[in-house]
C-alpha positions as CSV (number, residue, x, y, z in Angstrom):
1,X,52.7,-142.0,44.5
2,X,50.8,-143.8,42.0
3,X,48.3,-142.3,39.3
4,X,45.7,-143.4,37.4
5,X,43.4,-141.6,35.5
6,X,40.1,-142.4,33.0
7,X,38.4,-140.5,30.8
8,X,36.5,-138.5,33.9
9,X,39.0,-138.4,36.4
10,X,42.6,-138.8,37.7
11,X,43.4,-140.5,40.8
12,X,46.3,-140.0,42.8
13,X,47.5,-142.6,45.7
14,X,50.3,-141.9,48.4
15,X,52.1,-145.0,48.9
16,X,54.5,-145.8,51.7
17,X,57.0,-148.3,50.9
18,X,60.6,-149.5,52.2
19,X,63.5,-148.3,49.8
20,X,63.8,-151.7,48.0
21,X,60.1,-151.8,47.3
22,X,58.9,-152.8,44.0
23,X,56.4,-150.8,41.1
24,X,54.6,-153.9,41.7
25,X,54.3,-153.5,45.4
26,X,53.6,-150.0,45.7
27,X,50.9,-150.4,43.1
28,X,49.8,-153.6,45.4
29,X,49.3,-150.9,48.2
30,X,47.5,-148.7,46.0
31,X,45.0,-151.2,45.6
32,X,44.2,-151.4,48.8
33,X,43.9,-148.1,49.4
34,X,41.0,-148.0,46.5
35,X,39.3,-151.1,46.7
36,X,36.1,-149.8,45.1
37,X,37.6,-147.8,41.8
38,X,37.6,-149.7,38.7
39,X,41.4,-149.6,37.8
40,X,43.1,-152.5,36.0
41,X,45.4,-152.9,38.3
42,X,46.9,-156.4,37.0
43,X,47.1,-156.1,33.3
44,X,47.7,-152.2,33.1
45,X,51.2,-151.2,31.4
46,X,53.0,-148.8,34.0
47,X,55.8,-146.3,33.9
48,X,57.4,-143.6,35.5
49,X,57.0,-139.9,34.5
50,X,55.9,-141.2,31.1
51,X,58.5,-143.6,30.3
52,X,58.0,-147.5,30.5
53,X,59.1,-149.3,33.4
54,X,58.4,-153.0,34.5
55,X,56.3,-154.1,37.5
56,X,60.0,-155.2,39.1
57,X,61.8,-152.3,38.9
58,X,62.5,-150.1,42.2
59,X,61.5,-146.8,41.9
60,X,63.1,-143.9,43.6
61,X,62.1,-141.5,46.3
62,X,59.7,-139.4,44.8
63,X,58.6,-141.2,41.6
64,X,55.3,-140.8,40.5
65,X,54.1,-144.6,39.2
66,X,51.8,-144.3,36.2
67,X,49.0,-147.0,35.9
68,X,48.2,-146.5,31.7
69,X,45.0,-147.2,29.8
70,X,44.7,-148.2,26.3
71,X,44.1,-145.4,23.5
72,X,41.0,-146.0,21.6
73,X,42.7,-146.0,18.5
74,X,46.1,-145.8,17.1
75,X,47.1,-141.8,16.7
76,X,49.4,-142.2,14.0
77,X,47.0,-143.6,12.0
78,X,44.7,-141.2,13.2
79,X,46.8,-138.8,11.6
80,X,48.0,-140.4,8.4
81,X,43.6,-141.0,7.7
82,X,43.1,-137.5,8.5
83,X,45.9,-136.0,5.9
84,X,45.4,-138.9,3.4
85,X,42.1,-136.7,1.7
86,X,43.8,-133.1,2.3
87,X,47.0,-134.4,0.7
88,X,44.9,-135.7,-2.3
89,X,43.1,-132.6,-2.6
90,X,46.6,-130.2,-2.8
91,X,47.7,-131.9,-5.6
C-alpha cells in the first residue's frame, strides 16, 4: 500500500508488486493509479510506518509506503519561540 496525505485528505493506493519490487516501483504504480492527484511523487521523502527508507529498498509483504510532505515550519523551533517569553516571564 502506499499513502499520501495533504492538509485535506489522505490517500491510500493498493499496489501489486512481485516480491523483489522496489519503494520506487510500487510508488511508480501508484502513480498510475492516481494520475489526476497532485502528489510529489518524484522529489517526496518516503518511509515505512514512519521511519525513513530509500526509494531502493524492498519492502515487505504488508508494508504501508509513506509518501511525506514538508512541515511548514520547523517544530522544535516552534517550541523553543513559544517557551522563550514564558520562560522569561517565570523568572
Amino acid at each position: 500500500m502506499v499513502a499520501y496525505g495533504d492538509s485535506s485528505r489522505q490517500y491510500l493506493w493498493r499496489v501489486a508488486l512481485p516480491a523483489e519490487a522496489t519503494i520506487a516501483e510500487a510508488i511508480e504504480v501508484a502513480r498510475r493509479q492516481a494520475p489526476d492527484v497532485d502528489v510529489p511523487w518524484d522529489s517526496a521523502p518516503v518511509g515505512i510506518f514512519g521511519e525513513p527508507r530509500s526509494r531502493a529498498d524492498v519492502p515487505a509483504d504488508g508494508d504501508r509506503i509513506e509518501l511525506y510532505r514538508p512541515l511548514p515550519d520547523d517544530p522544535r523551533a516552534r517550541r523553543r519561540a513559544q517557551s522563550a517569553p514564558r520562560s522569561k516571564a517565570s523568572k
